[in-house]
Structure formats: C-alpha cells, structure tokens
ZAMARGU-4260 file (C-alpha; in steps of 0.2 Angstrom, whole numbers, plus 5000, padded with zeros to 4 digits):
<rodrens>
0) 5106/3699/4109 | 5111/3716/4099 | 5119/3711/4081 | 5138/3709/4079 | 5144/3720/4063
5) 5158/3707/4056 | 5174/3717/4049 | 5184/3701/4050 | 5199/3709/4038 | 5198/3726/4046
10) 5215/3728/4056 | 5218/3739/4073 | 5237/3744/4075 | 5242/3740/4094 | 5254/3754/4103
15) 5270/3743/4099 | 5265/3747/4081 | 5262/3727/4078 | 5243/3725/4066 | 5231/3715/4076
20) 5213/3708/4067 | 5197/3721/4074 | 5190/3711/4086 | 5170/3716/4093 | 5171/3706/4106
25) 5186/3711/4117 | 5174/3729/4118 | 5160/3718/4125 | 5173/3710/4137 | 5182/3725/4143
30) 5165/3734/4147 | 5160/3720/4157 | 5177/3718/4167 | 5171/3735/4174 | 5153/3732/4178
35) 5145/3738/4162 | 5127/3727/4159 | 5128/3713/4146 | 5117/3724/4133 | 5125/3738/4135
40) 5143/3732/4133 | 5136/3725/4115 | 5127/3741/4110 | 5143/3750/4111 | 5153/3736/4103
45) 5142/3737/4088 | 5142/3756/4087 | 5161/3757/4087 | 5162/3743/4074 | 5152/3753/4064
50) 5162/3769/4063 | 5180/3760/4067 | 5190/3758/4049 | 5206/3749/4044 | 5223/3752/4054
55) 5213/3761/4068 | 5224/3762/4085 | 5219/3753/4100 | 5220/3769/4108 | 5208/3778/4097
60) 5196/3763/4102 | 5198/3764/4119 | 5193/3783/4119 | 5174/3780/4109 | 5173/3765/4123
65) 5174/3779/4137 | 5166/3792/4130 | 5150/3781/4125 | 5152/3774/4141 | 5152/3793/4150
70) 5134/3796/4142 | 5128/3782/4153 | 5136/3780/4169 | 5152/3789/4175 | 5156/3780/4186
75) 5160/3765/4174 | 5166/3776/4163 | 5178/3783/4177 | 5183/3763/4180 | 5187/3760/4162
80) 5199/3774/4161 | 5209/3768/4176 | 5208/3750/4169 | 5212/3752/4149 | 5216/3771/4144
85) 5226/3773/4158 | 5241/3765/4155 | 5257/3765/4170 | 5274/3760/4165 | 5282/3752/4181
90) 5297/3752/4188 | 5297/3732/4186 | 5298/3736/4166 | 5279/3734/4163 | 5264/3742/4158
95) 5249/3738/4171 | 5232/3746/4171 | 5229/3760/4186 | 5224/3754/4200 | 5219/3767/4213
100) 5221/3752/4224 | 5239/3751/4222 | 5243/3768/4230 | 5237/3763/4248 | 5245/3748/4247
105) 5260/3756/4245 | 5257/3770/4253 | 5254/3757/4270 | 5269/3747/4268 | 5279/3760/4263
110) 5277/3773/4274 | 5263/3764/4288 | 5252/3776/4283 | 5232/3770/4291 | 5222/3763/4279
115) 5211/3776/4281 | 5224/3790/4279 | 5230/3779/4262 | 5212/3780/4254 | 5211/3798/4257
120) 5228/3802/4246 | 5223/3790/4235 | 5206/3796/4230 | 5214/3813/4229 | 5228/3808/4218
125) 5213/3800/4207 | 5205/3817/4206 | 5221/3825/4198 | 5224/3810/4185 | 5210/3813/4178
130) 5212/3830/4170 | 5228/3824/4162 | 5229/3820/4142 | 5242/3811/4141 | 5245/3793/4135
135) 5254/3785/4148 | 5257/3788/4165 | 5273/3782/4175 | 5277/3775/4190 | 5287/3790/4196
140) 5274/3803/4190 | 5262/3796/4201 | 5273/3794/4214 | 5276/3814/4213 | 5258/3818/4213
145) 5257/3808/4230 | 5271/3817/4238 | 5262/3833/4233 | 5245/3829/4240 | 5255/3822/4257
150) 5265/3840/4257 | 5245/3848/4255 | 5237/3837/4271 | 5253/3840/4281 | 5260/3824/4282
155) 5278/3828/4278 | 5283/3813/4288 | 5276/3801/4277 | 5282/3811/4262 | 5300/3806/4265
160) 5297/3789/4269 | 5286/3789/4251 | 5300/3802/4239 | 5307/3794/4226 | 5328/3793/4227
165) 5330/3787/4206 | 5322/3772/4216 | 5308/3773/4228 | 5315/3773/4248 | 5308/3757/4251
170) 5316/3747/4236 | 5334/3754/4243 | 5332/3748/4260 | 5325/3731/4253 | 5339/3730/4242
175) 5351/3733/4258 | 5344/3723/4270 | 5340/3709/4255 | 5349/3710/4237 | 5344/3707/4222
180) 5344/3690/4212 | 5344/3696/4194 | 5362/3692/4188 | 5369/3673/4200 | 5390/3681/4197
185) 5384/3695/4210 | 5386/3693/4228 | 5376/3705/4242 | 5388/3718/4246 | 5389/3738/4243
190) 5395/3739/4230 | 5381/3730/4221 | 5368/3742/4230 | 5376/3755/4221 | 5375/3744/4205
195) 5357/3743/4206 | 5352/3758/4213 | 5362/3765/4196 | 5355/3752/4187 | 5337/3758/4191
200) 5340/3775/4183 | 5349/3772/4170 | 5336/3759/4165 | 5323/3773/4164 | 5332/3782/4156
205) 5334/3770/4142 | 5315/3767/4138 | 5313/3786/4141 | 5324/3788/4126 | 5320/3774/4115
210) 5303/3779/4103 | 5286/3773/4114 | 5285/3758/4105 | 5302/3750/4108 | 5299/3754/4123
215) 5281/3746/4128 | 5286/3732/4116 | 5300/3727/4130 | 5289/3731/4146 | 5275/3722/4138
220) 5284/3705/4136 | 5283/3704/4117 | 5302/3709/4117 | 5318/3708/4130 | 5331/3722/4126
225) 5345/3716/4136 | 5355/3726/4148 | 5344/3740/4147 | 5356/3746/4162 | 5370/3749/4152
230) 5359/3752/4134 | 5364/3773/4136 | 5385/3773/4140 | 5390/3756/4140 | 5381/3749/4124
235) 5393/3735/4119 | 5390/3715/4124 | 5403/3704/4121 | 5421/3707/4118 | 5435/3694/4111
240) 5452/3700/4113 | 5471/3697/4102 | 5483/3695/4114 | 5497/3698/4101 | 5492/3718/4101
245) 5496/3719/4120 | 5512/3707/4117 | 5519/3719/4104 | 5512/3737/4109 | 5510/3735/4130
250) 5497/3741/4138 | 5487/3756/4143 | 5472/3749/4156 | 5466/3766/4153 | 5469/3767/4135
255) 5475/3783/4135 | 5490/3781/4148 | 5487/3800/4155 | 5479/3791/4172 | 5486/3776/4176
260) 5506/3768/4173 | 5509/3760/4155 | 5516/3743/4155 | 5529/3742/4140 | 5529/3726/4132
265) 5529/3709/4142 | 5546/3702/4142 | 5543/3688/4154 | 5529/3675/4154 | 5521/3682/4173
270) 5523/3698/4166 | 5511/3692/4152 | 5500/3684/4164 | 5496/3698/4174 | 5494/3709/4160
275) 5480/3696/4153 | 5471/3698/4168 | 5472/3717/4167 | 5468/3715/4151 | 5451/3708/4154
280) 5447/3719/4170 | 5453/3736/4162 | 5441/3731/4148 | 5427/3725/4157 | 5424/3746/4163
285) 5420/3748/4144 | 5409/3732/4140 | 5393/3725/4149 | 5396/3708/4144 | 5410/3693/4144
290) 5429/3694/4140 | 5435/3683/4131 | 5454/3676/4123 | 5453/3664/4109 | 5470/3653/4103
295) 5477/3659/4121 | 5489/3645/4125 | 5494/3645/4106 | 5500/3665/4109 | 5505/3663/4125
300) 5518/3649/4119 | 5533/3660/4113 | 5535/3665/4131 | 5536/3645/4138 | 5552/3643/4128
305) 5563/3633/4139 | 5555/3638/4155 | 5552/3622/4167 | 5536/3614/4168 | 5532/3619/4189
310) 5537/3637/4183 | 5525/3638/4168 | 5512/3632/4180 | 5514/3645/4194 | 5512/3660/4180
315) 5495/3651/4174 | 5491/3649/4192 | 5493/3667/4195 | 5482/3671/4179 | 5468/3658/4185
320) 5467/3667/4202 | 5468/3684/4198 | 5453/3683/4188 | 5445/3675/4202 | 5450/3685/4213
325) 5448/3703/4205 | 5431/3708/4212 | 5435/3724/4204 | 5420/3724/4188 | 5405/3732/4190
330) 5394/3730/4206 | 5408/3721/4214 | 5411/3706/4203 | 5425/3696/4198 | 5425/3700/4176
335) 5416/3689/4168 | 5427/3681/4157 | 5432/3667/4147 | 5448/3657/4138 | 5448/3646/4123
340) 5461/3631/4122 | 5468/3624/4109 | 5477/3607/4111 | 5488/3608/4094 | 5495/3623/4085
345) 5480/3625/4072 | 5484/3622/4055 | 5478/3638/4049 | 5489/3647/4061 | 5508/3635/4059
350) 5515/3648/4049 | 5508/3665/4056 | 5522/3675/4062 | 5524/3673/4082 | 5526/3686/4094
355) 5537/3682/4110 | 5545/3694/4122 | 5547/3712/4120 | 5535/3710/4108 | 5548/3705/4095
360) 5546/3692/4080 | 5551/3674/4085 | 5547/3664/4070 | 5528/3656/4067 | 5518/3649/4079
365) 5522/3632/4071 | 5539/3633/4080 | 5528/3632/4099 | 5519/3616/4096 | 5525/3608/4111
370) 5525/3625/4123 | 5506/3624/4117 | 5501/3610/4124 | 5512/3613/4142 | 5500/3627/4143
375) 5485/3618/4140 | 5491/3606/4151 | 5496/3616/4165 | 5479/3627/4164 | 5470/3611/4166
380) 5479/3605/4181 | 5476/3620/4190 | 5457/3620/4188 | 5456/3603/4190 | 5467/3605/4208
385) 5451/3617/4211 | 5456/3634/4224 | 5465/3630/4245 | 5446/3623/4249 | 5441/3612/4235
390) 5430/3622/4228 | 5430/3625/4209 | 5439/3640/4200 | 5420/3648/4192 | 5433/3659/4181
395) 5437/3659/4168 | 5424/3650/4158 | 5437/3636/4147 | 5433/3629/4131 | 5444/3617/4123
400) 5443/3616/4105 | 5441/3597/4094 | 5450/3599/4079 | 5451/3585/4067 | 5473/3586/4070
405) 5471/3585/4087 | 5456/3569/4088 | 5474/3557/4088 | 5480/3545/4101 | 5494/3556/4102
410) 5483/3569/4111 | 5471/3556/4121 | 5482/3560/4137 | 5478/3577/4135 | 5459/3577/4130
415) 5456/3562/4145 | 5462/3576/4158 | 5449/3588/4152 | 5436/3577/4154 | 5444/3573/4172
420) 5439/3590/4172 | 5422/3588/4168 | 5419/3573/4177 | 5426/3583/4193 | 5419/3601/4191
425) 5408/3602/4177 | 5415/3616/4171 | 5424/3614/4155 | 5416/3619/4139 | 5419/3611/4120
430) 5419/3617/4105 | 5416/3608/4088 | 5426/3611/4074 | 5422/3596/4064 | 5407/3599/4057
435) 5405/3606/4039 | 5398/3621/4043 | 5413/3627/4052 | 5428/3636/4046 | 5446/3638/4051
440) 5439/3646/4068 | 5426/3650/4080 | 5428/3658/4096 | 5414/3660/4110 | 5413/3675/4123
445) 5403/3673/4140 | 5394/3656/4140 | 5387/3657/4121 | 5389/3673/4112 | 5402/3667/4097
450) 5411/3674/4080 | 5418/3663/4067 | 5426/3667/4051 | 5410/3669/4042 | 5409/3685/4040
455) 5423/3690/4028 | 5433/3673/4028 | 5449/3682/4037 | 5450/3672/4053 | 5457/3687/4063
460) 5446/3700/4055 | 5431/3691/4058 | 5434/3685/4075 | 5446/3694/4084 | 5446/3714/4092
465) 5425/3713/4089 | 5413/3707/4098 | 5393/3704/4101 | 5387/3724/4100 | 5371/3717/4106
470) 5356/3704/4106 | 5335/3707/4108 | 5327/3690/4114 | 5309/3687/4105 | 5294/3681/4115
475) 5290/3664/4103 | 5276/3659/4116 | 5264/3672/4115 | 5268/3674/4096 | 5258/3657/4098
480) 5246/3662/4109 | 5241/3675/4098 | 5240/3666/4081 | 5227/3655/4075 | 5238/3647/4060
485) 5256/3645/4052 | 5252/3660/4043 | 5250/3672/4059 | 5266/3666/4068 | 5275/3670/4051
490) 5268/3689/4052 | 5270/3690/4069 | 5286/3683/4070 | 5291/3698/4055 | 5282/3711/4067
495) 5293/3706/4084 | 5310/3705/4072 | 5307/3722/4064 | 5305/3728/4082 | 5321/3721/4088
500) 5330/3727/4071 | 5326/3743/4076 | 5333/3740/4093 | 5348/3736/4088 | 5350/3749/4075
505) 5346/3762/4089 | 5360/3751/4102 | 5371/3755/4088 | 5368/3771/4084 | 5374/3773/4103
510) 5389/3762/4102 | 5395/3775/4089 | 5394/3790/4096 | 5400/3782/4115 | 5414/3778/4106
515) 5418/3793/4095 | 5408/3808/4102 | 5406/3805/4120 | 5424/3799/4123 | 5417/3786/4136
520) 5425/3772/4130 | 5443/3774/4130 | 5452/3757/4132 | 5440/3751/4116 | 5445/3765/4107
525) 5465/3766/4109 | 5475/3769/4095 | 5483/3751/4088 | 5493/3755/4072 | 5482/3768/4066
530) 5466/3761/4070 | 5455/3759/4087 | 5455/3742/4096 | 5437/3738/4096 | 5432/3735/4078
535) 5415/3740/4079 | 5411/3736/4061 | 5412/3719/4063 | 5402/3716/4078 | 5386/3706/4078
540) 5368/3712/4081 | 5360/3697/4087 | 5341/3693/4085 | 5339/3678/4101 | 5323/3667/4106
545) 5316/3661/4122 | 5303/3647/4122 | 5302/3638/4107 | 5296/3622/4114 | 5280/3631/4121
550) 5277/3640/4106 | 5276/3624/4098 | 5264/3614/4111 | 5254/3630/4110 | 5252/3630/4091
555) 5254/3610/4087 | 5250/3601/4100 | 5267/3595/4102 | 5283/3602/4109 | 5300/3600/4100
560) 5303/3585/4103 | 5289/3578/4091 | 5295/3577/4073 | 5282/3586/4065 | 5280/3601/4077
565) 5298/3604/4076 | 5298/3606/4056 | 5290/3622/4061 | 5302/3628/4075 | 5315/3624/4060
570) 5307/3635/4050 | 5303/3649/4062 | 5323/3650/4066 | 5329/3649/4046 | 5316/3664/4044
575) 5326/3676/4058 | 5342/3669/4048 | 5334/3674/4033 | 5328/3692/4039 | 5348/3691/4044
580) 5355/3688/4028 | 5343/3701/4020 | 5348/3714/4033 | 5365/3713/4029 | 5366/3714/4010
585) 5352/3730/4014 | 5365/3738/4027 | 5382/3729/4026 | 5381/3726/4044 | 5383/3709/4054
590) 5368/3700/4059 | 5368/3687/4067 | 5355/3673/4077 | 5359/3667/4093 | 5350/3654/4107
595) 5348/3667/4121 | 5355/3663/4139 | 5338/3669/4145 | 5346/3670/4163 | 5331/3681/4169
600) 5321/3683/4152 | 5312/3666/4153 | 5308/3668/4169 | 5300/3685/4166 | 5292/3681/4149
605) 5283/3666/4157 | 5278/3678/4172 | 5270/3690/4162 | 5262/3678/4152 | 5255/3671/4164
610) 5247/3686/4171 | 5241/3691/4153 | 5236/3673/4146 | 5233/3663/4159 | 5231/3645/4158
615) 5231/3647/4138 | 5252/3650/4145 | 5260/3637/4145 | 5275/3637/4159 | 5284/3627/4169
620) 5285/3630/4188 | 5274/3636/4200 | 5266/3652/4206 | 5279/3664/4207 | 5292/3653/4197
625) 5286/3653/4179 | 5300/3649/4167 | 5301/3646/4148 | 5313/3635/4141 | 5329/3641/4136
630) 5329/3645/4117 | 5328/3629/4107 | 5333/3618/4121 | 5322/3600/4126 | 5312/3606/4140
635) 5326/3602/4157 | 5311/3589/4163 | 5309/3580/4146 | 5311/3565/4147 | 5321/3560/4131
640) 5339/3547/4130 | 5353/3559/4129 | 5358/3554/4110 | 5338/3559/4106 | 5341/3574/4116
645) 5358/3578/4104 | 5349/3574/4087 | 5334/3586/4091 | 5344/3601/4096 | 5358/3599/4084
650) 5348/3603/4070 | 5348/3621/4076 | 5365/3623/4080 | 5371/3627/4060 | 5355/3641/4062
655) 5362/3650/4078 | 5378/3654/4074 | 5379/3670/4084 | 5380/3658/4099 | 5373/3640/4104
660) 5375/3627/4118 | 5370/3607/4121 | 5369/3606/4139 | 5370/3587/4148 | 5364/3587/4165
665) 5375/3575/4173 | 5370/3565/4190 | 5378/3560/4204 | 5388/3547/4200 | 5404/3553/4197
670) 5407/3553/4179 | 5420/3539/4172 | 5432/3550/4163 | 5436/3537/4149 | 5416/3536/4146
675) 5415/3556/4145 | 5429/3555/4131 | 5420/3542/4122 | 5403/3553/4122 | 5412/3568/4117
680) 5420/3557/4101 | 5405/3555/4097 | 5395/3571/4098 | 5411/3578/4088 | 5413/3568/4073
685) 5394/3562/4072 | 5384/3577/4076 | 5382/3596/4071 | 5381/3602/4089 | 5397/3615/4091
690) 5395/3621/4108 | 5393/3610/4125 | 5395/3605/4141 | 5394/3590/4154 | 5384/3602/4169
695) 5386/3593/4186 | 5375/3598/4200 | 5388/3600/4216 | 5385/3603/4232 | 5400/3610/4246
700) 5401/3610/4265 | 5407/3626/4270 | 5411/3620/4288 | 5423/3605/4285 | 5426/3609/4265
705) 5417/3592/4256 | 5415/3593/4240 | 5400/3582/4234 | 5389/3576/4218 | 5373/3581/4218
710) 5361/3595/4225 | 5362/3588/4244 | 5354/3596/4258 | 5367/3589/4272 | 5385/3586/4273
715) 5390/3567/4269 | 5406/3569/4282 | 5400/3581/4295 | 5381/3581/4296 | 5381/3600/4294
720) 5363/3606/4287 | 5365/3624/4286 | 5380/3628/4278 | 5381/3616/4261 | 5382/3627/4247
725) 5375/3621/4231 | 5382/3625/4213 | 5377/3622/4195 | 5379/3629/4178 | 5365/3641/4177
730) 5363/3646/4159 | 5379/3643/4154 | 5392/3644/4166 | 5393/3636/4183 | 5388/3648/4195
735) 5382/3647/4214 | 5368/3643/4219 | 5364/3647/4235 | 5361/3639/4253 | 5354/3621/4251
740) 5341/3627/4265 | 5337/3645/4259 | 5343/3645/4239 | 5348/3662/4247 | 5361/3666/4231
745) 5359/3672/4217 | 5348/3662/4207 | 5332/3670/4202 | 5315/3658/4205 | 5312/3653/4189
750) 5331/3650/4188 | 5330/3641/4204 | 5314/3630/4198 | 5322/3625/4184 | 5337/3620/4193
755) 5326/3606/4203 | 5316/3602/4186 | 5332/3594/4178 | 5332/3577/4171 | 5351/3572/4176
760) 5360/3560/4163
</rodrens>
C-alpha cells in the first residue's frame, strides 16, 4: 500500500475560483474510475502530493495526473482526458465530462445515422479534440467539428439534419411538436417557439460574456443566475409603478411618442383603466419580470367621485380582463402582473396631494376614503364572479394590505369578502403591516419580490418607479454536502455570495448602459420632470436561497423544523444580510435578501445534485423529479400543525425582506370564510410573517365548466376524464397545471412532484 503524503492545510483553487482542502485521495479515485491499477493510481497520488503546493488549481492537477498517466498507458491516459481535463459546457447549462459516446447517440437520434456510421465520426471527432489546448470545450464547438467530418465522408444529408440553427435541428422540432415546461404562465404556441429558440442564444451568449468562473459556477449548480435569457438586453427583474406620473403627464407606451399615439392625460376613469393595462404591457417590452401597482385603488379614487357603483365596476372589469386577455408579452404571454389593495386611505398618505382627472390637483387622498374602498370592493367582486366559464382571473396577482386602521368592525364586511376570495379561488395574497419591522409601506412585485421604505425612509422614494434589478439563488445543499463543520458552510457560504455579488454587479453594470448607451430601454427611460422613470439607483440586488431544509439534514441531522438545527439556518440567513449591510455602506447600492421562487431552480439544483453527490443528496421526488425545497419553507410533505408551520418560518421573514411568502395548502373542503378571517387575525397581529396566502388545489371540467376543490382526475357533474384541468399556486401565484391525465402544462417535474407531495391544511 504506497504511503499517503498528508498536506491537510494545503488548499487547491476549483475553476469557479472557490478554495477547496488538497485532497490525495480523489487522484486515487479518478485514475481508477478510468481503469488505472489500484497501485498505480496511489503512486501517482503520492507523487503529485509531493510537488503540488498551496492554492494549486484543479486544472494544473489534472495535467501532472495525464501526463504521469501517458508514461504508462495511453490509452488510460487518453480516457482521463475525455473524463476530467476535458470539460463540455452544455447547452442544458452544465459542465459534463466528454463522452465519445455521446456523439453517436445523438448522432443516431438526430439524424438516424447506423450505429456503425455514428462510431466512425465519432472516433474521428476524437482524433481532432485531442490536439486542441484549450480549457473547455462546448457543446456547439463539437457539434462543428462533427458537421465537418460529415462534409469530409460525404454525408451532407446527415450534416443538415445535425447543423446547429443557435439551437440544434432536433431541439427546434421537439420544441414544436412538444414545448417547453420551464416558465407554467407560457402556453404551446408560436410565439413561444420564437421565445425559446431566442432564449437559447441569448443564454449563450450571457455565459460567453460573463468571466469563466461566473460562468461554471451557474452551470455547475453551485449558483442560479436568473433569467440568463434576458441577462444581455433586458437586464431588469421587477418593476413597481406610480400611477400618479401617468395621471398627470399621459402616456407614451413607447416612451418616446415618435412610434406609436400618445394618450394626453386620463380624464375619465375607463380611460385610466385602459391606460393601467397599457401601462403594464408597454412596460413589460423593457422588464423580464412582474409588473406591479401599489396604493392602486387609493390613486385610482379621485376618478370614482360621484360615479355609480355598477359603472365603477364595469371600468375595473375592463382593467381585470385586459390583463387577462393581453397575450401580448414576451413569448406570447399575458404580463405578469400584480395589484396591491388597500382597504382604507393609509394614514401616511391622508394628506398627500391627490391627482384626479386631466391630471389636475383635487385635494389629498384623504378627501377619497370612501371611493377607496368601492374600488377595493368592486375589484373583489369581479375576481371572485371568476371570467363567462368560472374559471379564475390568474391576473393580476392581488394583495390586500392589513393595516392596524383597517383591522375594525367597520371594515369586517370588506376583509370577509376577500377571504370569500380565498376560500373560492385561492388566489388573493396578504400583506402584513403590523409587525414592528414594517414601515409606512411595502409593496411586492410578481409573487415575492418586494421594496419597503427601508432604504431611505421616503415611502415613494424607496418604493415606487424602482424595482428588483436582479436576484442569484445560492445552492445551500451542496454547501452542506461539501463541509465537514459550521466553520466550512460559513466559508463556503462567503465563497458562493462573493460569486453572486459579482453577478449582480456585472447585471448592473448592463442595466446602465441598456439604459443609457444602448437606447434599448425606452419606456424605463422617459423623461418625468427632469429625470427617467425607472430609478435605477434604488433598485435591489438580491442574494436568494434554495434548500435550506436539506442543507440542514445534511449538516445536523435535522431539518428546519428541529430547534436546534434551525439556530443555524437562522444564522446562515443573518450572514447573507450581514454581507448585505456591508455591501451597501462599501458601494451605496441596495442589497437585499430574498426567499427565491425557485420555479425551475430547485428542481435543477436537486438534479444535478443528484448526478454529482448521489445518495449523500438529499431530494425529494423520484428519478427525474428531484426537487429542493423552496428557500426556508417546511418541507410541502412535513408533517407539522399549521400554527407550528407559521412560528418556524416567521422567524425568517424580518431577514428576507427583499421578498418572502407563508404558503397554506388548503384541502378540499371548501374553506369557511369567517374561519379564514379568523386565521388571518391571527397570523397579522400575533406573527412576523408579512407575506401569504390560502393556496387551494382546484380542478376544472373543460366540457361542461365545473369548478371543483381538489386535484381530481374526473369530473363530479359529467364524468368526463380527459378534459379536467388542474390548477394551483406554483411558486407563488396560481397558475395551471396541466391535464389531470397527462400534467401536459406547464409545470416542470420537480414542479409537478411537489404539487402531489403537499400536505393540504
């Protein structure tokens, strides 16, 4: 047995720039994985221990392993390369080892090549890739050298069926005949074909640019830079809108008015309410996230001045619809967009000059109290009548703001309808103001992302014409996975945030000059009295976490909802805000931490661990639908009382204030109203939650239009079995799912897994 050399302290730097501890034994382990004797594998292990030296990189290793291994056989030599020094970055946004065998494969599905044909090219292609230098390969590279060999044994008809189109021929045909099920508010149509097919290249061309490491840090897993798609032109997240600047100047959809009509300012409520859609949809061509309008009923009010009730209703009706109806935003998609309700005229905002039609001063909002609440009222009523077949209005996302004035009997009637709402639909959202860590306002944008006058104090400042700029999701299960005590996850847990600080600084970098140098972002950057819309100065960068639960069953023993396991998780979340509050007094900017929707980025996190760790991973699902739990959410399966379930997750809301949410799963028995209101009483006065929502599980007969509780797989009026559509909130907002039969929407399958997992209140 040859000697190990021990150099426990001596460090090797990984190519996503994060310090790992030298390790001899994982150069025994990769020589045998490619066929190299027991002895050896150890007799080079100990040779390259005893020339390596601190803060030696991986890659350097890997080169004194080949070439030690080329005196001896080159054939294992040949095998090692393919499996550790050369490196491919996918088009699935990960870095795999070559595999020779993976070009006939795809070569035979692809193009139906003979098997025999397919080991040919490939044993060619193998020849050429290895006189190349260069660190990585790619995905389309190779693909290249393929169609060149093809072109030089004459088989041009294969070529074509193999050429690469920004996306490979076969990948665009699956997406026609099939779709895609990364994003469930996209249906299967042409324009999303063109959205993806798009999506493809730009995504390349995002990792192209960002430095290596970035880069492999995504496509490895240790990392999720979100919306890669739009990272290069359309950079910003989450946008929250003030109505009052559209009220007072009109509008440009285009911001410039040189291509389209301008709209002077709104001198009648439907005039508003159009313009509030078109708001939204004219913004949503320069964002790649939610759209959002806080205090709308409250600005909205000077226009309902002694208007009738039925009339009032029909222009919110016609507002609801549109943005329901607009299948208009990128890929084909109603915008994604959501409205914040007040019940009461704020205190903060009584004696705020009001804006009413023509754009011309009116008195303060304190004068609208009761136009206020008819507005809140009639929005209500029309998503709680549902659209002509009963199904639920999916847009916009509504939350109704708890304030301590309007927790009165005087508003009971009012709050009792929401909940008829929720009892219904599931759809309505709530947002705490009670608690001490709150201010005069937060608003929240999508189905978490939120602002609150933290920043500055200045209520509209802080929270209104801004936005999310961006958020990077870290991996906290393999942080665990890779640790052996409190003191590694701490490092690595610095390691992962300095790569998504750098990110973002980079996401930033190419929101300014979108916005000031490239011209592409016109409606954000109109001129408002001097200055551009979109405030981009006060926009957060957002660090966000998947898995937290495992992380903590990996490292303690115990998931979150053990006491002891989750003093840790509590600490792990106050160091990102503490790296937060440091990057902000070091560059003045806005940092946040948020509890990432993770809509696809559990799903994939769990997938790759899986293929990386193994059964050390610990998922939830099965093969091929591996999921992590959402941020630091109790696992959907747990099986805790829902007042335990409220005091574990909490604790974190006060630490994620760039964006939270407490989801109840509901069963289904349809939800009493009165008993909802009760709950919600509760969670507001006694809890620090600030974000939630009843979720209810609904299923819906397309054939004879029943709406019913519950995930059924056949219609309770009809009998039909293959046309009952299933909806549920996904990550945060209620979305469909698919077919009851085929789950054939656009839930992905970690999404879809997760959906059955859930213990229903």
């Amino acid at each position: 047995m040859e000697t190990f050399i021990t150099k426990s302290k001596m460090c090797v730097i990984k190519n996503n720039s994060i310090l790992e501890r030298f390790n001899q034994e994982k150069i025994v382990r990769s020589c045998l994985m490619v066929g190299a004797p027991l002895r050896v594998s150890e007799k080079i292990a100990s040779r390259i221990a005893a020339i390596a030296y601190d803060d030696i990189s991986t890659s350097e290793i890997k080169a004194m392993v080949h070439e030690e291994l080329e005196k001896i056989n080159r054939k294992i030599a040949d095998k090692y390369k393919s499996a550790n020094t050369m490196k491919v970055r996918t088009s699935r946004d990960t870095i795999e080892s070559f595999d020779q065998k993976k070009i006939e494969k795809t070569l035979i599905v692809e193009t139906d090549a003979s098997g025999e044909v397919a080991r040919k090219i490939a044993g060619q292609v193998w020849k050429e890739l290895k006189k190349l230098d260069v660190e990585y390969l790619t995905a389309p590279m190779i693909r290249e050298i393929v169609n060149t060999k093809l072109v030089e044994n004459g088989l041009e008809t294969i070529r074509r069926k193999y050429t690469r189109l920004g996306i490979p021929v076969y990948n665009i045909t699956n997406l026609i005949t099939n779709g895609s099920r990364d994003n469930a508010n996209m249906i299967h149509n042409p324009e999303t074909i063109h959205k993806y097919v798009a999506d493809e290249a730009l995504k390349q061309y995002a990792l192209l640019n960002l430095p290596n490491e970035l880069a492999d840090a995504h496509m490895s897993g240790d990392i999720h830079i979100h919306d890669l798609e739009f990272f290069s032109a359309r950079p910003l997240n989450c946008l929250q809108h003030d109505l009052r600047v559209f009220i007072k100047h009109g509008l440009k959809v285009d911001g410039t008015g040189d291509h389209t009509s301008v709209a002077g300012a709104p001198n009648h409520i439907e005039t508003l309410m159009n313009h509030a859609g078109e708001i939204m949809l004219a913004a949503q061509q320069n964002m790649s996230g939610g759209q959002s309008m806080c205090l709308w009923n409250v600005f909205v009010a000077p226009f309902a001045t002694g208007l009738p009730y039925e009339k009032v209703k029909q222009a919110v009706e016609m507002l609801i619809y549109n943005l329901n109806m607009a299948y208009a935003a990128r890929g084909s998609q109603v915008p994604f967009t959501n409205i914040n309700l007040e019940f009461t005229v704020p205190n903060f905002l009584k004696d705020e000059p009001a804006y009413g039609p023509k754009g011309k001063l009116v008195g303060t909002y304190g004068d609208f109290e009761e136009e206020t609440r008819i507005l809140q009222r009639a929005f209500t009523e029309i998503m709680l009548e549902g659209d002509a077949d009963g199904k639920p209005h999916l847009f916009p996302n509504t939350a109704y703001v708890l304030r301590k004035e309007c927790l009165k009997d005087e508003f009971k009637e009012d709050i009792l309808r929401v909940h008829e709402l929720s009892a219904k639909f599931g759809t309505p959202y709530f947002i705490n103001m009670l608690p001490d860590y709150r201010g005069n306002l937060a608003n929240y944008m999508g189905c978490r992302t939120s602002l609150t006058d933290n920043w500055t104090g200045d209520w509209s400042h802080d929270c209104l014409r801004t936005g999310n700029l961006a958020f990077v999701t870290l991996n906290l299960p393999r942080i665990a996975y890779n640790s052996k005590d409190d003191s590694d996850i701490f490092e690595y847990v610095d390691s992962y945030l300095n790569l998504a600080e750098r990110v973002l600084k980079f996401r930033r970098n190419q929101a300014i000059n979108c916005l000031d140098n490239y011209n592409l972002l016109p409606f954000l950057t109109q001129d408002i009295d001097g200055e551009k819309y979109y405030n981009i100065d006060n926009s957060t960068l957002s660090f966000g976490f998947v898995g937290l639960n495992e992380m903590l069953l990996s490292h303690c023993g115990a998931g979150i909802e053990d006491d002891n396991a989750r003093k840790l998780g509590l600490d792990v979340i106050k160091y990102f805000n503490k790296k937060a509050e440091e990057l902000k007094k070091e560059t003045g900017l806005r940092w946040s931490v948020l509890q990432t929707p993770a809509e696809s980025t559990a799903h994939r996190f769990a997938m790759l661990d899986k293929e990386k760790f193994g059964d050390e991973a610990i998922t939830y699902g099965n093969k091929g639908s591996y999921y992590y739990t959402n941020s630091s959410h109790v696992p959907v399966d747990a099986d805790v009382l829902l007042p335990e379930k409220i005091k574990i997750e909490e604790k974190f809301h006060p630490m994620t204030l760039g964006g939270h949410i407490f989801n109840a799963f509901m069963g289904e028995s349809y939800s009493d109203p009165e008993s909802l209101m009760g709950l919600t009483n509760k969670i507001a006065k006694k809890s620090d939650i600030g974000f939630w929502a009843y979720s209810s599980a609904l299923s819906f007969c397309m054939k004879c239009k029943t709406l019913m509780k519950g995930l059924q797989d056949n219609c309770a009026t009809c009998g039909e079995k293959n046309e009952v559509e299933w909806y549920d909130r996904i990550t945060g907002y209620v979305q469909q799912v698919g077919h009851s039969k085929s789950a054939s929407g656009g839930w992905n399958p970690g999404k879809m897994q997760e959906l059955l997992d859930r213990k229903r209140f």
